[in-house]
N, C-alpha and C positions, 0 to 999 in steps of 0.2 A: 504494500500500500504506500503510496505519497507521503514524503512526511510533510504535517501540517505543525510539527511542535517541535522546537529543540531544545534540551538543557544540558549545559558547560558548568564544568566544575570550572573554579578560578586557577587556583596555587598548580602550579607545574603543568596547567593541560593551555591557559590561556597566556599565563604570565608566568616566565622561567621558573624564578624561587618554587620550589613545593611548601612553603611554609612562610607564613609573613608572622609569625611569631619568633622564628630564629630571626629573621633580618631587623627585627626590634631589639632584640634579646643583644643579636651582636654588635648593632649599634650604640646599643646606649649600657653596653659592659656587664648585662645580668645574665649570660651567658650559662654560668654556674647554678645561678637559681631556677632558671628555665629546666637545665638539666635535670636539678632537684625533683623539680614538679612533673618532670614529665615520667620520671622515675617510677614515682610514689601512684603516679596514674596508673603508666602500666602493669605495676606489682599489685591494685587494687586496693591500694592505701588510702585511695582517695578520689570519689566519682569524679564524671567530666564537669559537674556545675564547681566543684570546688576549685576541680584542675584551672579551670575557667577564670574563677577569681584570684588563684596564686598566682597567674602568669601576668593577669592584669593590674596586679598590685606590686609587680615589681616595677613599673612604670610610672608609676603616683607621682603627679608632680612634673614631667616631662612635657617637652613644649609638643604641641599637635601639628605647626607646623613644620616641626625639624621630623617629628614622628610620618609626618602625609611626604614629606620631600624624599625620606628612604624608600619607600612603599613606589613612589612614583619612580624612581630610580631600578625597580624593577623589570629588566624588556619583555615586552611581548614575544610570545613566543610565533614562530614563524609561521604567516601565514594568516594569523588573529583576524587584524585590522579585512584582509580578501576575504576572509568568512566571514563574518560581519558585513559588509557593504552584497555580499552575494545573497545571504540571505533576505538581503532587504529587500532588494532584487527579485527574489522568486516570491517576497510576498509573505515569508516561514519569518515567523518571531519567535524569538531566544530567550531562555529565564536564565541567570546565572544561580549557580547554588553550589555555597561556599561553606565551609567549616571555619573559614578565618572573618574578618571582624569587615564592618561597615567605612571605616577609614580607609582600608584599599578596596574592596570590595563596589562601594557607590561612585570611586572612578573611574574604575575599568567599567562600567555598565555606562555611564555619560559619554565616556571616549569611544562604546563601542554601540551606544542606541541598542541598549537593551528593552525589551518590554517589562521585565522584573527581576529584580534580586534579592536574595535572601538568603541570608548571613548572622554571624553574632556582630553584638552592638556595642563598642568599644567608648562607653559612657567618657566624656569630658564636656568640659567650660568655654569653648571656643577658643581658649590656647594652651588649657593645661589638662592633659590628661588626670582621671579623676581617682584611677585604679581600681574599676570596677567594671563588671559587661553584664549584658544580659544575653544569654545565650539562645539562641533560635533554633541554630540546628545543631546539633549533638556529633560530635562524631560517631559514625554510627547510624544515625537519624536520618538520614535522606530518603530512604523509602518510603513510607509514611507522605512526606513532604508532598513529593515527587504526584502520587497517588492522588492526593488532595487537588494539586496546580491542576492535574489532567481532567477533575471531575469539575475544577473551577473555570478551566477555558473551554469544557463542552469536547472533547475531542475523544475520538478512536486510541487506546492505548497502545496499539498498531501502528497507528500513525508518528509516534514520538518516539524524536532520537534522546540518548543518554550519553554524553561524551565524559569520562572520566580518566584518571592514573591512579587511583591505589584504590587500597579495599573497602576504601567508607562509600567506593559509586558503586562497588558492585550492587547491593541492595536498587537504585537505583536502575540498572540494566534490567533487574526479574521487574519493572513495570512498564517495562514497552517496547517497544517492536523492533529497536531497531538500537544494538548500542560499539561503542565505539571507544576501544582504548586508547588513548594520546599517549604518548611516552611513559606509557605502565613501569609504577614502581614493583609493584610483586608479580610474577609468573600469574598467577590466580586471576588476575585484574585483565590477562591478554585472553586467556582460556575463556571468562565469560562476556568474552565482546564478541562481533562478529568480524570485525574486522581490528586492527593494529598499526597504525601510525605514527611515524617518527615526530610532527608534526601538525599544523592544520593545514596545511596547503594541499592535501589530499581529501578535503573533507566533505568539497562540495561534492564532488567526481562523484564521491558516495548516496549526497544527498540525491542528485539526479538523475543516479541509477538503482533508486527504490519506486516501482510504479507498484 
């Protein structure tokens, strides 16, 4: 079937970094603590809402614009900006859905005329980061999500691509018809795509050979 729906993971499938929480982390020297927290996550020490507020509390107090200028400092990955303007083109509107926060997340969606994005919310003051988020999507959590968007814009679940690189899209792949590895970080991540791309410059090809 045509695909009439797309959703793009952000970190490593649209914009290089896979993770805008190390390029915070290593910017602004809490490198150590981020390590901490991501530790203590992985060991079950400590859910993702807590993880959530350790990593955004090592931040408290940091400027928003020196924090938005790293984040921008991130290149697209090849080909982004051509899928983007191709889709606009065929008419196919695009949700972003990210695990990382609203501070990079809502400019890659203005640079790239997205129809929606949705993300965790990196609470500040308009210049000082405040050290706290509210979390949206979970890592983990994207299926669900994903399920809802599709009943929310009316479409065929046939009809909608999944483009993702690690394990938190796969969930996202089992809700529709058509999904698509970018630079897969785990083996697992290529196995439940249908396809596997080094890039996006192969992505429309894709899109316009699904009738």
């Amino acid at each position: 079937m045509p695909i009439r729906l797309v959703f793009l993971d952000v970190d490593g499938v649209i914009k290089e970094a896979p993770d805008p929480y190390t390029l915070l982390h290593r910017h602004f020297g809490t490198e150590a603590e981020g390590a901490r927290y991501l530790a203590a996550f992985l060991a079950g020490e400590v859910d993702y809402e807590q993880f959530a507020q350790l990593d955004a509390g090592a931040w408290r107090g940091r400027s928003v614009a020196e924090a938005r200028a790293v984040l921008r400092r991130n290149p697209y990955v090849a080909g982004a900006h051509e899928l983007a303007a191709g889709l606009h083109r065929r008419g196919i509107p695009f949700i972003l859905l990210s695990s990382g926060f609203d501070l990079h997340v809502d400019d890659v969606a203005a640079d790239l005329g997205a129809a929606e994005a949705h993300c965790n919310l990196l609470h500040h003051d308009g210049e000082r980061l405040l050290g706290t988020m509210t979390v949206r999507v979970p890592w983990g959590g994207k299926g669900p999500i994903v399920r809802d968007l599709i009943r929310r814009w009316g479409v065929d679940p046939a009809e909608c691509l999944s483009v993702g690189d690690s394990a938190a899209d796969i969930p996202t792949f089992h809700e529709v018809g058509h999904a698509v590895a970018v630079r897969p970080r785990q083996p697992e991540v290529a196995q439940a795509a249908a396809l596997t791309l080094p890039d996006l410059r192969g992505l429309l090809a894709f899109v316009d050979g699904c009738h």
